[in-house]
DRENDO-1510 file (C-alpha; in Angstrom, 1 decimal, always signed):
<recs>
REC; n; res; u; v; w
REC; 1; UNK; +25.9; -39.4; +36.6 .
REC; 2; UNK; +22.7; -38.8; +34.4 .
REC; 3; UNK; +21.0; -39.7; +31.6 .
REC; 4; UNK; +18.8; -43.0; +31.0 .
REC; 5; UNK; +21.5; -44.5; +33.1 .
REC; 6; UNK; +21.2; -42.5; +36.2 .
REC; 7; UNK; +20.2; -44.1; +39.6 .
REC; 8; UNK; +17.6; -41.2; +41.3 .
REC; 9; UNK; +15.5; -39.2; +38.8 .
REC; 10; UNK; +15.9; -35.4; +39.1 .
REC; 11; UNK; +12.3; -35.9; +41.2 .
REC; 12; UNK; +14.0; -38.0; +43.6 .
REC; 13; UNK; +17.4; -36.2; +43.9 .
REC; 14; UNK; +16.9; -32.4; +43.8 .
REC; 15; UNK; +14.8; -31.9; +47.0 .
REC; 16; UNK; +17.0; -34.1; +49.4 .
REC; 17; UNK; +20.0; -32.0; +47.6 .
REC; 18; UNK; +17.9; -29.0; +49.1 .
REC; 19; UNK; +17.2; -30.5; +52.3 .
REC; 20; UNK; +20.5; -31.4; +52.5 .
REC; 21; UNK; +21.9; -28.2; +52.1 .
REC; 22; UNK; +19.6; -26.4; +54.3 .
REC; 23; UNK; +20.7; -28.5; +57.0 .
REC; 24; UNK; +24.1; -27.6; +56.8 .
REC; 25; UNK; +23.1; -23.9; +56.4 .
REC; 26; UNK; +25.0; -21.9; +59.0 .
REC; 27; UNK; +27.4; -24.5; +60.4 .
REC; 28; UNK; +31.1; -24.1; +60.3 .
REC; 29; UNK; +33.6; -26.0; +58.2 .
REC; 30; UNK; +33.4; -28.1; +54.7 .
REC; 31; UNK; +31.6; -31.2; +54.9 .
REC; 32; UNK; +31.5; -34.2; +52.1 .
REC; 33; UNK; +28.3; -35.2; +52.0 .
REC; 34; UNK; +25.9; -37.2; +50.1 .
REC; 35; UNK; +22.2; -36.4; +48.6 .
REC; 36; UNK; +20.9; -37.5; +52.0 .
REC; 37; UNK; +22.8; -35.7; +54.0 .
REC; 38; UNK; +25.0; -39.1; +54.9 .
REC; 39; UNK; +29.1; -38.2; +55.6 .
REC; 40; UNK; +31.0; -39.3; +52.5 .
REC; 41; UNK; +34.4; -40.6; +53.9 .
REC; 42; UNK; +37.2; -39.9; +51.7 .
</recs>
């Protein structure tokens, strides 16, 4: 999940987590997303 291994640098991941987040601000319910915003089925 991190390290010198990890796919997206904290550059890349943090401000789509944010963006994410924002865009979800306010709505009802849980949702499993990804750092995009993209529904995770589980």
């Amino acid at each position: 999940m991190g390290g010198s291994g990890a796919r997206l640098s904290i550059e890349e991941s943090i401000p789509n987590v944010v963006r994410t987040l924002d865009s979800l601000q306010g709505k009802a319910g849980l949702h499993y997303v990804d750092y995009l915003g993209r529904t995770v089925a589980w």
